[in-house]
C-alpha positions, 0 to 999 in steps of 0.5 A: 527454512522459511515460515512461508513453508510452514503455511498452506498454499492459500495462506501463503498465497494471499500473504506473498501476494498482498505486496502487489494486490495492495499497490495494484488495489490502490492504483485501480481506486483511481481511474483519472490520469487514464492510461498514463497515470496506471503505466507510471503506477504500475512501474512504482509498484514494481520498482519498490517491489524489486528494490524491497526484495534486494534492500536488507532491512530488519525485519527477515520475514518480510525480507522473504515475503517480498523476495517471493513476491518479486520471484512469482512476478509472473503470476501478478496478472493472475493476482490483479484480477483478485482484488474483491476484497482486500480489507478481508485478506488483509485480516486474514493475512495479518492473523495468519502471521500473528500465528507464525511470526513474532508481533515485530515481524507482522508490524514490519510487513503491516508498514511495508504494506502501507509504503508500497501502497502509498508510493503507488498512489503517489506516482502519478498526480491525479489532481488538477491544479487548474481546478476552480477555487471552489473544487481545491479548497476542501483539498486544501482544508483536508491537507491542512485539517491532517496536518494539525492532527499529527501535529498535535499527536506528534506524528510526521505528515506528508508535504503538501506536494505529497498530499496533492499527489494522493487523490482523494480515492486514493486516500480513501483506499489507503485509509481502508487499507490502514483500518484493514491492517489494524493501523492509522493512516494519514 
């Protein structure tokens, strides 16, 4: 039997339904590549839905958490239309599984939160290379700003390729999304 069972109808709602809402959120943060850009969002978060719903990973909550995600694909229009707050359902998510499951198993769901979150936002690049010197440079001093930070913490940074594919509201709301969950995103 699944912990999921155990929960209300709302609280296990807003837990299977993070998976999607927090890919869709990000991609919803960002309206510059127009239609192409959400169709290639869209189909990122599907397809790293589907492929962690079939993958075998250590951690069997979120193993069930996004297996019923994937299972209740007809219901994601529905959850698409309620992203007001996010930050607040994430908290309340995350608490709800602290009563539920081991601090792992909630670490486990925390980070695939965040991967699901972060391959949606890097499926389509938003920036425009073309743009003056003046609109890349603060780009530029961002990436580079990062990447001596995780250096000196001693963290793993995206490629410079990734970090162009992230726009910077995308960030933003990555970032929100990490603060939600009690993480560091960068």
């Amino acid at each position: 039997m699944s912990f999921l069972n155990q929960l209300s109808d709302d609280q296990r709602t807003n837990i299977v339904s993070l998976p999607y809402r927090v890919g869709l959120w990000v991609s919803e943060s960002d309206s510059a590549g127009g239609d192409q850009a959400d169709a290639q969002e869209l189909q990122a978060l599907s397809n790293i839905l589907n492929g962690f719903a079939h993958e075998v990973f250590g951690s069997e909550s979120v193993q069930h958490i996004i297996s019923e995600t994937v299972d209740k694909q007809n219901e994601w229009d529905g959850w698409g239309k309620n992203l007001g707050n996010m930050e607040e359902d994430c908290r309340v998510a995350i608490d709800v599984l602290y009563a539920a499951v081991d601090e792992k198993e909630v670490s486990a769901f925390k980070q695939h939160l965040i991967e699901v979150a972060e391959a949606v936002a890097l499926a389509f690049r938003e920036y425009d290379p073309n743009q003056s010197f003046a609109s890349r440079l603060p780009v530029y001093i961002s990436y580079y700003t990062g990447m001596i930070k995780a250096s000196i913490r001693k963290q793993p940074y995206k490629s410079l390729e990734q970090f162009l594919n992230i726009s910077a509201s995308e960030r933003k709301t990555l970032g929100a999304l990490a603060q939600a969950l009690g993480m560091r995103y960068i």
